[in-house]
mmCIF file of the C-alpha atoms, coordinates in Angstrom:
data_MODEL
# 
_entry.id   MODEL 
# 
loop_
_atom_site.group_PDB 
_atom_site.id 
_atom_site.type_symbol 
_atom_site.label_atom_id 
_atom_site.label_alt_id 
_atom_site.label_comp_id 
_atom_site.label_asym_id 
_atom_site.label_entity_id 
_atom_site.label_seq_id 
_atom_site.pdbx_PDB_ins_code 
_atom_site.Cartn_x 
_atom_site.Cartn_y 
_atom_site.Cartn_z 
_atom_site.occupancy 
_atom_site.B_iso_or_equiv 
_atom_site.pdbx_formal_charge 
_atom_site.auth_seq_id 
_atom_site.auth_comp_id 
_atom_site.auth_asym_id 
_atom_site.auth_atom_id 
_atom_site.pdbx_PDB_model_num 
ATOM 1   C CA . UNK A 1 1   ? -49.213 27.913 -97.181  1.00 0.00 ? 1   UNK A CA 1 
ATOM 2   C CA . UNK A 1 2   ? -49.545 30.823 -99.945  1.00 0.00 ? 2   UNK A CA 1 
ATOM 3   C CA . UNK A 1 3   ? -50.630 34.014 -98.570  1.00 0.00 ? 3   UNK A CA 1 
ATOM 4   C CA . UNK A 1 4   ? -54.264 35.071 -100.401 1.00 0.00 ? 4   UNK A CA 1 
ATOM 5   C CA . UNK A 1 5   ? -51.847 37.899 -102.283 1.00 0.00 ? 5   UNK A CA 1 
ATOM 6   C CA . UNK A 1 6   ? -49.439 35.317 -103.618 1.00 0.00 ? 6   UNK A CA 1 
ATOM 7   C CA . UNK A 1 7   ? -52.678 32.767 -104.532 1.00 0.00 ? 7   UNK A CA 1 
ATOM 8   C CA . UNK A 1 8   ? -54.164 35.959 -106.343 1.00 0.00 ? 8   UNK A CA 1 
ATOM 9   C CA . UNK A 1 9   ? -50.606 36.338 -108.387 1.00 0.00 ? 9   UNK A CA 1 
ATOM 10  C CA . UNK A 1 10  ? -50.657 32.449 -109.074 1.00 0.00 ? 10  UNK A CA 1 
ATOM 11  C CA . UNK A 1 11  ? -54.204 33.083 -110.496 1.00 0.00 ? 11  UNK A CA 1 
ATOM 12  C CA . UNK A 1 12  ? -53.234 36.054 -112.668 1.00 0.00 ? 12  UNK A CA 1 
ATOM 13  C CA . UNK A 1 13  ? -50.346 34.567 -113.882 1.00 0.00 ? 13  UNK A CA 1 
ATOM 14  C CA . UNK A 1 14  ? -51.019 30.839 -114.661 1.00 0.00 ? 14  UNK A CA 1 
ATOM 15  C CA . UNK A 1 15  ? -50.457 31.298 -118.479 1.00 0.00 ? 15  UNK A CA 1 
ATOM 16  C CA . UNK A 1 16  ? -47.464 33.852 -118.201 1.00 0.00 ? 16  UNK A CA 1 
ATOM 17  C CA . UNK A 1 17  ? -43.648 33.234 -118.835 1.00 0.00 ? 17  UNK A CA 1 
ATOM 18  C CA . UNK A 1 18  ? -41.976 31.661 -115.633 1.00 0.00 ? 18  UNK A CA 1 
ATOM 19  C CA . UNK A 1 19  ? -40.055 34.818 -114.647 1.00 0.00 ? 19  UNK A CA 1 
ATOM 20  C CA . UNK A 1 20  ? -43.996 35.972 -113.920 1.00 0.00 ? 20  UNK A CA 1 
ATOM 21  C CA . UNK A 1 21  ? -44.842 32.994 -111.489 1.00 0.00 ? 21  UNK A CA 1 
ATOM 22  C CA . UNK A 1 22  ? -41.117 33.207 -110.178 1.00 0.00 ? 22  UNK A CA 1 
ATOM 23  C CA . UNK A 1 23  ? -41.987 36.709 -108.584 1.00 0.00 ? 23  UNK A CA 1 
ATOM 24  C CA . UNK A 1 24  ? -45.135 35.724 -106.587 1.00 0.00 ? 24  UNK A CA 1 
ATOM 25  C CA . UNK A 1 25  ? -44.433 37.860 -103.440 1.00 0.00 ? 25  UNK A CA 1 
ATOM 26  C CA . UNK A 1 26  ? -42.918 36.769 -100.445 1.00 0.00 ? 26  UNK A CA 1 
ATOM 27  C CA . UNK A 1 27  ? -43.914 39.825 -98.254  1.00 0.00 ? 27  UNK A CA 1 
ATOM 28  C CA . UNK A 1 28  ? -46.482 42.180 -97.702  1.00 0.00 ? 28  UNK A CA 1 
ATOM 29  C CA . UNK A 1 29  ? -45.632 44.072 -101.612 1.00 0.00 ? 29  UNK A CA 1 
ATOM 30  C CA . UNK A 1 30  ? -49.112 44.220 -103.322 1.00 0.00 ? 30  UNK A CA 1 
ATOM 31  C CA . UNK A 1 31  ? -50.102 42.467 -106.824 1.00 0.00 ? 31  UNK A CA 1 
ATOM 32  C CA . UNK A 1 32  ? -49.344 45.886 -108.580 1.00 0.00 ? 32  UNK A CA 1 
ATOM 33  C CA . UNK A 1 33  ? -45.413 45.689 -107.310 1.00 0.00 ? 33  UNK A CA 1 
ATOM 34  C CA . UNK A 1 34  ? -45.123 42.474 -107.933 1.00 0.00 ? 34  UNK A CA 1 
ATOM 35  C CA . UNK A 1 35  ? -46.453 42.834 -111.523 1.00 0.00 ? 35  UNK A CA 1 
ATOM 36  C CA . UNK A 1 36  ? -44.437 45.953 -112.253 1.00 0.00 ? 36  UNK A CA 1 
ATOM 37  C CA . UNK A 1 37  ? -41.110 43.604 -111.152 1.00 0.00 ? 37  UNK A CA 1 
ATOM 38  C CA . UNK A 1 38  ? -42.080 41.095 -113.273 1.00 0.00 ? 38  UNK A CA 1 
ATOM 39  C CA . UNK A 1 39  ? -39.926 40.965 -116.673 1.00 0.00 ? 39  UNK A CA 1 
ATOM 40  C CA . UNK A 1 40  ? -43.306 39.383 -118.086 1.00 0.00 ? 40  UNK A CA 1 
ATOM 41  C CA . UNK A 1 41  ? -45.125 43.492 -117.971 1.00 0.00 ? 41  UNK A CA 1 
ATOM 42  C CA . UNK A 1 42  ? -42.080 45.108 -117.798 1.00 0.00 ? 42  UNK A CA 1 
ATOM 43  C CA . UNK A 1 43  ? -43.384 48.393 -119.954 1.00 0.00 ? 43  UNK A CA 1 
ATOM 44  C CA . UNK A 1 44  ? -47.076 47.318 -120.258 1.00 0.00 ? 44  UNK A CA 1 
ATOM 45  C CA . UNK A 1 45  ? -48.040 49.731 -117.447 1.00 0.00 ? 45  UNK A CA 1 
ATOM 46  C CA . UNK A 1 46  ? -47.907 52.971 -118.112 1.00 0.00 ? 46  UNK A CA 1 
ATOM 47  C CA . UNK A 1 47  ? -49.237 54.514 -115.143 1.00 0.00 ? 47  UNK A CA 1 
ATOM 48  C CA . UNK A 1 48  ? -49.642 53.178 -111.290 1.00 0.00 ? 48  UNK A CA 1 
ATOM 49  C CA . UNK A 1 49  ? -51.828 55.313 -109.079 1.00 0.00 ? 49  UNK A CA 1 
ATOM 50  C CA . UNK A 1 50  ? -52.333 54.588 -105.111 1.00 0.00 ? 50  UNK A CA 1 
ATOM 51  C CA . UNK A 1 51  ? -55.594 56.283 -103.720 1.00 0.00 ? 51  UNK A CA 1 
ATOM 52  C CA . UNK A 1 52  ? -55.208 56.352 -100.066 1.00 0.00 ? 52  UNK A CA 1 
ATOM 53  C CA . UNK A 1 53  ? -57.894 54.206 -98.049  1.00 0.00 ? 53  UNK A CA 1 
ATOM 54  C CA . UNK A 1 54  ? -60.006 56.723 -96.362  1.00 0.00 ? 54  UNK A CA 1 
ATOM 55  C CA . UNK A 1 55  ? -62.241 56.335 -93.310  1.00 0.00 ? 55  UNK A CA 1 
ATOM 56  C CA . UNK A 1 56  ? -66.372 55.389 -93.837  1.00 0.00 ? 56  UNK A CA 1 
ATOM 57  C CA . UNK A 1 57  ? -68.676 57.424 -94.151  1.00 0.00 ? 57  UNK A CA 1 
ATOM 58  C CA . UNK A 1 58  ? -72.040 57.154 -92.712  1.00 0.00 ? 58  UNK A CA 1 
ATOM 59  C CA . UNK A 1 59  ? -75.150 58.728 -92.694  1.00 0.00 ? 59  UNK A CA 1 
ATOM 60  C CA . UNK A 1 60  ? -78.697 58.415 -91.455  1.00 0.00 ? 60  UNK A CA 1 
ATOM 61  C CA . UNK A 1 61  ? -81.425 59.120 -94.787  1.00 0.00 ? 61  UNK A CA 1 
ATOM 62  C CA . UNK A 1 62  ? -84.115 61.773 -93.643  1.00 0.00 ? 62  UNK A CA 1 
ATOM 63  C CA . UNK A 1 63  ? -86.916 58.973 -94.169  1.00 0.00 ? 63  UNK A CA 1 
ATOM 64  C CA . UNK A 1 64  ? -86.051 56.588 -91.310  1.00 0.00 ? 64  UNK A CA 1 
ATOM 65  C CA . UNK A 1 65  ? -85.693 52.960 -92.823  1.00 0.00 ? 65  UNK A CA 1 
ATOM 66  C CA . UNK A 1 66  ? -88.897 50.960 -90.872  1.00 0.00 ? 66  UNK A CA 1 
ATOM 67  C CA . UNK A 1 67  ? -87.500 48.992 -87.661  1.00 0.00 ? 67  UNK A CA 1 
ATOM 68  C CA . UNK A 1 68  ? -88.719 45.803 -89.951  1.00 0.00 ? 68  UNK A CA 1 
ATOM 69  C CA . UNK A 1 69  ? -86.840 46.461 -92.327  1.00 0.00 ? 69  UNK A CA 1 
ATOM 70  C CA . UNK A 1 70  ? -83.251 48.100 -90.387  1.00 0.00 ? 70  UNK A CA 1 
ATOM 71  C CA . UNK A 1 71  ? -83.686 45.135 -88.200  1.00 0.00 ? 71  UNK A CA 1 
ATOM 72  C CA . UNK A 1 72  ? -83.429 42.737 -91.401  1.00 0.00 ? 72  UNK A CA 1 
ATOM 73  C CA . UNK A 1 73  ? -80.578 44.432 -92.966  1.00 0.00 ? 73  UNK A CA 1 
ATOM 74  C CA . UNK A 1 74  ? -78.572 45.996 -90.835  1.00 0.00 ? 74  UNK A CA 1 
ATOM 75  C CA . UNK A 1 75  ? -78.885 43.426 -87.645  1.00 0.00 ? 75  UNK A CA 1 
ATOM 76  C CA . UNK A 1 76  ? -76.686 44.420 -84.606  1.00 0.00 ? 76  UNK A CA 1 
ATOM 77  C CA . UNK A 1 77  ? -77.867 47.660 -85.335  1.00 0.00 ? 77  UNK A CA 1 
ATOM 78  C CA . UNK A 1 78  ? -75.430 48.676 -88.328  1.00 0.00 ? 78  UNK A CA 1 
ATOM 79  C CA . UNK A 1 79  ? -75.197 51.746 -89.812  1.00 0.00 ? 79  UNK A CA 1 
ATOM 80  C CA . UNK A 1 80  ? -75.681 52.918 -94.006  1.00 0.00 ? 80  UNK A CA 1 
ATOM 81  C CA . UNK A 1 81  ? -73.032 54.545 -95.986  1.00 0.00 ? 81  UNK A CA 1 
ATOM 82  C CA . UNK A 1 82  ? -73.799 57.582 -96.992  1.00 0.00 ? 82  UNK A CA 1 
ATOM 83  C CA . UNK A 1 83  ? -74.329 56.908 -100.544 1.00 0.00 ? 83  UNK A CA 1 
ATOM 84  C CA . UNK A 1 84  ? -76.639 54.138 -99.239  1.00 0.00 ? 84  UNK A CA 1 
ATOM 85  C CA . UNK A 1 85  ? -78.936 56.548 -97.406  1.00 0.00 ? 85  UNK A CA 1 
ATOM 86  C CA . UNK A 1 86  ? -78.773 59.248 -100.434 1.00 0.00 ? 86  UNK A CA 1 
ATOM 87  C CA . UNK A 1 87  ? -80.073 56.674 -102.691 1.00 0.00 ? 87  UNK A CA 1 
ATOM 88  C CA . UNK A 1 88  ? -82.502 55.570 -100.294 1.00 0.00 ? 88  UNK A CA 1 
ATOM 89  C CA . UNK A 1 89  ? -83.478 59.330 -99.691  1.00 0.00 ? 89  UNK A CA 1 
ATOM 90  C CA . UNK A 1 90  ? -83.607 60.056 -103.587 1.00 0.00 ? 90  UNK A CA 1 
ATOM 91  C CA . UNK A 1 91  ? -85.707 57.402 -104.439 1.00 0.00 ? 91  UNK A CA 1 
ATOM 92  C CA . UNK A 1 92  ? -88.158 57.759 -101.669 1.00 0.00 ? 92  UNK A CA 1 
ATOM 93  C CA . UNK A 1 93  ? -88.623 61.539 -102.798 1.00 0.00 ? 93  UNK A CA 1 
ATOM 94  C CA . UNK A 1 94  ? -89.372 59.760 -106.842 1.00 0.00 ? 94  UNK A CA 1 
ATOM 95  C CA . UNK A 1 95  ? -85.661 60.964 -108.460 1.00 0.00 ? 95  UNK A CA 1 
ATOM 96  C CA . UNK A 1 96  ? -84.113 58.271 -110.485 1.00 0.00 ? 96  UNK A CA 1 
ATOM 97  C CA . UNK A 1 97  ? -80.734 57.589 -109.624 1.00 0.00 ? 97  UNK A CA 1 
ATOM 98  C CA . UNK A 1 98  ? -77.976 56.527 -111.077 1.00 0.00 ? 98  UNK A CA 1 
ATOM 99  C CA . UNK A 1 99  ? -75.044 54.663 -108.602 1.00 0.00 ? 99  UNK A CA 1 
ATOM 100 C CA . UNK A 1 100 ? -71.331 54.184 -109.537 1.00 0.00 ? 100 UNK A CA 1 
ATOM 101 C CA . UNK A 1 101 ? -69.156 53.132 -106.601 1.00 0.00 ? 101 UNK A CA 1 
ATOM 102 C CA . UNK A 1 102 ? -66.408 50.648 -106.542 1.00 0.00 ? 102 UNK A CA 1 
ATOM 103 C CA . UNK A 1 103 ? -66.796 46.403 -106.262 1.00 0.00 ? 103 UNK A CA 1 
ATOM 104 C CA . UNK A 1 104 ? -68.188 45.531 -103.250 1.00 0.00 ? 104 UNK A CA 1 
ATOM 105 C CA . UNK A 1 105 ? -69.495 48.577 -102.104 1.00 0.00 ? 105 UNK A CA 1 
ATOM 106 C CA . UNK A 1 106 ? -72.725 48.147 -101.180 1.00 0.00 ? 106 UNK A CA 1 
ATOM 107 C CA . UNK A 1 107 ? -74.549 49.141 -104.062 1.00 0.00 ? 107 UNK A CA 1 
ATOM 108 C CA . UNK A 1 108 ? -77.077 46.245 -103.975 1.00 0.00 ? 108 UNK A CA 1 
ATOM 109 C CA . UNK A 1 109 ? -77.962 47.651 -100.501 1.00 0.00 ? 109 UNK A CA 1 
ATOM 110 C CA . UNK A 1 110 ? -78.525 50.933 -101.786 1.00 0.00 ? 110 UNK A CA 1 
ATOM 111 C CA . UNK A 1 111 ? -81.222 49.677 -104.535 1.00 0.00 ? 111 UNK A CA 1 
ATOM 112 C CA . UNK A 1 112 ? -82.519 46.908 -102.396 1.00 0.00 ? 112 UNK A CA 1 
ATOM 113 C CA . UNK A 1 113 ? -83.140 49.150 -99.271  1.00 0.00 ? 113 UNK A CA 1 
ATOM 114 C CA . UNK A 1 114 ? -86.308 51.765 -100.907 1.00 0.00 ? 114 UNK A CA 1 
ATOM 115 C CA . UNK A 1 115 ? -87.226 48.390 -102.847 1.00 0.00 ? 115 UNK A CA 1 
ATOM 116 C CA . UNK A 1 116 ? -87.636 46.300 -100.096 1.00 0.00 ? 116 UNK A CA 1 
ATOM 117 C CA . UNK A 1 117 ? -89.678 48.902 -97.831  1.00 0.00 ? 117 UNK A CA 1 
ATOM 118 C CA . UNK A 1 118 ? -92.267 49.243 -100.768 1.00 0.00 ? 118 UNK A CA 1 
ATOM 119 C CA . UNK A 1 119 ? -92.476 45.771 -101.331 1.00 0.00 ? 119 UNK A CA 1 
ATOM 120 C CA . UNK A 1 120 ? -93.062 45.251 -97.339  1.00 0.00 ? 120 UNK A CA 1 
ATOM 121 C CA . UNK A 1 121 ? -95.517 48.144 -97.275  1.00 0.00 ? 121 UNK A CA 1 
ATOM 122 C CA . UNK A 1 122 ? -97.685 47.186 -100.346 1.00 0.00 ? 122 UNK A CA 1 
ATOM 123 C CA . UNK A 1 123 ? -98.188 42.906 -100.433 1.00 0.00 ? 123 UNK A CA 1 
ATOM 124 C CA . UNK A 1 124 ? -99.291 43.792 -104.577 1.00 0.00 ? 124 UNK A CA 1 
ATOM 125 C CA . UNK A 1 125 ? -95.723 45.406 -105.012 1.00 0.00 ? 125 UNK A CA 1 
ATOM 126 C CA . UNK A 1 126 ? -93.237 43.372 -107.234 1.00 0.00 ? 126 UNK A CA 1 
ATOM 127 C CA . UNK A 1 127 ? -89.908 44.209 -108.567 1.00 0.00 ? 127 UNK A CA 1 
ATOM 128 C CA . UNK A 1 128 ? -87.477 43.497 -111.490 1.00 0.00 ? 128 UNK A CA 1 
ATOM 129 C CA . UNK A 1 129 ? -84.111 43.143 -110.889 1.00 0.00 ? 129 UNK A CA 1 
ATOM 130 C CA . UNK A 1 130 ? -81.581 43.130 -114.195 1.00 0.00 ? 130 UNK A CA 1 
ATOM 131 C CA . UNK A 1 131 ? -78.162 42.212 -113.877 1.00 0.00 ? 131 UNK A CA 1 
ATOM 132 C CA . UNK A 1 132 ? -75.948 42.210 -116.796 1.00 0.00 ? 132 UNK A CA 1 
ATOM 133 C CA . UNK A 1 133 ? -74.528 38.014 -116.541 1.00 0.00 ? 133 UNK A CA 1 
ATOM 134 C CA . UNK A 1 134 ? -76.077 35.464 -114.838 1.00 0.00 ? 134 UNK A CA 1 
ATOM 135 C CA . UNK A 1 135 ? -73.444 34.548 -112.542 1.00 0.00 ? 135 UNK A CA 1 
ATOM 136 C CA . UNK A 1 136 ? -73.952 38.075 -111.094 1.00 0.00 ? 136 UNK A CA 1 
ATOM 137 C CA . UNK A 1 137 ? -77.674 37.035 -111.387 1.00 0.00 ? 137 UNK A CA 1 
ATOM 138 C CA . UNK A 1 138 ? -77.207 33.857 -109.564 1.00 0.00 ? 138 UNK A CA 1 
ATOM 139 C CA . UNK A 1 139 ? -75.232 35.789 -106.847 1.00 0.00 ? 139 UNK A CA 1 
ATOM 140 C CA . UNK A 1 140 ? -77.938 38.425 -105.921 1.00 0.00 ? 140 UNK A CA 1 
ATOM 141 C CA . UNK A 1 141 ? -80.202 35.702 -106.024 1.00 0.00 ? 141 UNK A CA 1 
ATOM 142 C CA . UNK A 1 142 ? -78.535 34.076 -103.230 1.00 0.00 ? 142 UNK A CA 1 
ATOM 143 C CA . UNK A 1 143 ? -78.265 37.154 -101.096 1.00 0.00 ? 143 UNK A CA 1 
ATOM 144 C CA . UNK A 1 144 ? -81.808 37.818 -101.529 1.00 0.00 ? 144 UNK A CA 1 
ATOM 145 C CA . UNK A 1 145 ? -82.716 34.689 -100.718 1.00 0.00 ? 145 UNK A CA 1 
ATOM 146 C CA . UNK A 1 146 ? -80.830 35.098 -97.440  1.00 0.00 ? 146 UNK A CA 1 
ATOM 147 C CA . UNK A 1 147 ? -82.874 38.241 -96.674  1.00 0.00 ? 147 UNK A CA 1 
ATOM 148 C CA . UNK A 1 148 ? -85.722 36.419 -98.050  1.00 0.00 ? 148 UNK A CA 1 
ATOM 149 C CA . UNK A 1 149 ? -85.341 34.268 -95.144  1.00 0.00 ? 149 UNK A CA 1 
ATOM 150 C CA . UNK A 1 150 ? -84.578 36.855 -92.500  1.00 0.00 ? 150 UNK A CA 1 
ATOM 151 C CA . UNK A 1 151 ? -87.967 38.077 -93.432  1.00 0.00 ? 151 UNK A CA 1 
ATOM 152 C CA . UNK A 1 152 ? -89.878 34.803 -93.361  1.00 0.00 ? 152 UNK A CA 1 
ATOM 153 C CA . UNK A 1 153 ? -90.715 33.937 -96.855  1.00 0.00 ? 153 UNK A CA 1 
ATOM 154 C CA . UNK A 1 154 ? -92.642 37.547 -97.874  1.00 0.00 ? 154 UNK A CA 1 
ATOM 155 C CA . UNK A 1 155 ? -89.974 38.471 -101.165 1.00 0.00 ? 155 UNK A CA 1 
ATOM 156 C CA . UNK A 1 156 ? -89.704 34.953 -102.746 1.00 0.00 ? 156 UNK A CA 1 
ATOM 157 C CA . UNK A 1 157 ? -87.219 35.887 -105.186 1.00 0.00 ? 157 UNK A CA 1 
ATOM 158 C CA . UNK A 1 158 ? -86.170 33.549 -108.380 1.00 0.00 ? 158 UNK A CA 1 
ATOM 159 C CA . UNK A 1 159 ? -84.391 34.408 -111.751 1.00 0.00 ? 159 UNK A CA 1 
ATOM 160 C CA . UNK A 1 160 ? -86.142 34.364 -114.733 1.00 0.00 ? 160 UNK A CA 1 
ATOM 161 C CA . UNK A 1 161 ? -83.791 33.915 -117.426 1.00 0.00 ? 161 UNK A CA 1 
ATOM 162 C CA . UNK A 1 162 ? -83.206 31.861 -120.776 1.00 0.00 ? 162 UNK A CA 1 
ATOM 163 C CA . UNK A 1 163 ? -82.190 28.770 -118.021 1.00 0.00 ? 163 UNK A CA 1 
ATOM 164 C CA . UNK A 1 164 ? -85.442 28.497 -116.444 1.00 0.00 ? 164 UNK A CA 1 
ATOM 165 C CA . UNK A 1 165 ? -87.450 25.663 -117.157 1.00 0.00 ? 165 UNK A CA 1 
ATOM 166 C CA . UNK A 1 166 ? -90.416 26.006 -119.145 1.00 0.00 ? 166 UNK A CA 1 
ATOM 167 C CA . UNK A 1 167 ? -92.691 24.112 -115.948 1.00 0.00 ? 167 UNK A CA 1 
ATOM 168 C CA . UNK A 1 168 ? -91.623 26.604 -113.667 1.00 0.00 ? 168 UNK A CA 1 
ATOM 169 C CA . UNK A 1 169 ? -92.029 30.368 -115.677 1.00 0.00 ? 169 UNK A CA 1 
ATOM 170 C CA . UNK A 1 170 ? -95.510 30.539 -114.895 1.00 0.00 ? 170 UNK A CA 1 
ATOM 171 C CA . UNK A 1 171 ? -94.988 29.860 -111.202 1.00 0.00 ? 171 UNK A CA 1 
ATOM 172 C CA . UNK A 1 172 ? -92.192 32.463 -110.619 1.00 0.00 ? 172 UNK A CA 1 
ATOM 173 C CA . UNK A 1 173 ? -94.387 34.989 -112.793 1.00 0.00 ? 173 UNK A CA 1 
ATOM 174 C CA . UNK A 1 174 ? -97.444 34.094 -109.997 1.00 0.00 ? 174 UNK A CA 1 
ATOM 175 C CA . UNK A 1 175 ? -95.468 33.830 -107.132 1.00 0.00 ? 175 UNK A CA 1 
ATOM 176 C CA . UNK A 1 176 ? -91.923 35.715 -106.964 1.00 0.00 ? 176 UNK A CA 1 
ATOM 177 C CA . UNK A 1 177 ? -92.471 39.546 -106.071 1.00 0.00 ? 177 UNK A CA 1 
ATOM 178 C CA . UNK A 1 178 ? -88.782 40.151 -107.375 1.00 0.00 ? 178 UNK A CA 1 
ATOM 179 C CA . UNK A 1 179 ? -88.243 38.759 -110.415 1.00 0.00 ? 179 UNK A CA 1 
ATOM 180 C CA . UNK A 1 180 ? -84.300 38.764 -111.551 1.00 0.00 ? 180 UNK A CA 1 
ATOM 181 C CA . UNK A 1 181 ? -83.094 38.738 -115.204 1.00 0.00 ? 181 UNK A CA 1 
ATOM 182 C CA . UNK A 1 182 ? -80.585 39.964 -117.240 1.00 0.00 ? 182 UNK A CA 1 
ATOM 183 C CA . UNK A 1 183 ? -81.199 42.828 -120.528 1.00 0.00 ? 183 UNK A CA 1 
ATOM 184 C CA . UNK A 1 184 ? -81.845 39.303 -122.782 1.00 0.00 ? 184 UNK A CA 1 
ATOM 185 C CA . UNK A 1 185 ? -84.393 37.535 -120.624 1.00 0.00 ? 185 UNK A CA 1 
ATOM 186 C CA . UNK A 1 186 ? -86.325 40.562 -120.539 1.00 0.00 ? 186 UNK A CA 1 
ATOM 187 C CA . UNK A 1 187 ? -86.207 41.159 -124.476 1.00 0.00 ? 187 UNK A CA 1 
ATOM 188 C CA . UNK A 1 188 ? -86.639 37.868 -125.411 1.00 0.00 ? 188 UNK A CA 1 
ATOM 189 C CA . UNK A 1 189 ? -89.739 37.018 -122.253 1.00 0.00 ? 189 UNK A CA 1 
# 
């Protein structure tokens, strides 16, 4: 059975010349070795940089998220990152932010946390969410329908994009207190 590395390589290199797919990895090397050995990008790199892995780092924001709220995302009693609580802090104190972390991060958290406690705070409250694709769109809409859950039914999120049918616009516009779209749907709607 491939390990998830050498599926990852098979991925990458399904178009590339065999000596490519020949040098899937048989070990622990990572993609980036593997690549650098193939013939295939022999001298298409031109610089390979490994940033250590570093410990967590978590912090408490000077607001104290609402037990409702902790309890819905961080069950078990988990703890923020501390660009998680920063954001959270920023925003409760009015300062725009703007958040650049890597994939996978927790960067939805971070926005979704100082929304979430308004929108649980203030029944009127509604948000807009823009993402820049729809799959991305789709995604979030998944994971806030998880937490949508978790909180019995108060959030009802639903995208609002060029995909949604005609019969049901007016109902998410009534009904969903976050609203997801991308730049487009909120141009063109």
């Amino acid at each position: 059975m491939p390990s998830d590395l050498e599926a990852r390589f098979r991925a990458l290199s399904h178009k590339a010349p065999a000596d490519v797919a020949d040098s899937a990895p048989a070990d622990d090397s990572s993609i980036v070795e593997v690549i650098e050995r193939a013939g295939f990008y022999r001298d298409q790199i031109a610089q390979s940089i490994v940033i250590p892995a570093r410990d967590a780092r978590f912090l408490e924001p000077d607001k104290p998220l609402s037990p409702y709220t902790r309890q819905a995302v961080l069950p078990g009693g988990g703890r923020l990152y501390s660009h998680q609580a920063l954001v959270y802090d920023h925003v409760q104190q009015g300062t725009n932010v703007v958040l650049a972390t890597p994939t996978a991060s927790g960067k939805t958290l971070a926005f979704v946390l100082p929304t979430l406690e308004r929108l649980l705070a203030d029944p009127q409250a509604t948000a807009l969410f823009l993402y820049p694709t729809k799959a991305l769109a789709y995604d979030q809409l998944e994971r806030l329908r998880e937490l949508d859950q978790t909180l019995g039914g108060q959030l009802r999120p639903a995208v609002y994009d060029g995909d949604t049918p005609a019969a049901e616009r007016a109902k998410i516009r009534a009904n969903a207190r976050i609203i997801i779209s991308n730049p487009h749907g909120l141009h063109l709607y």
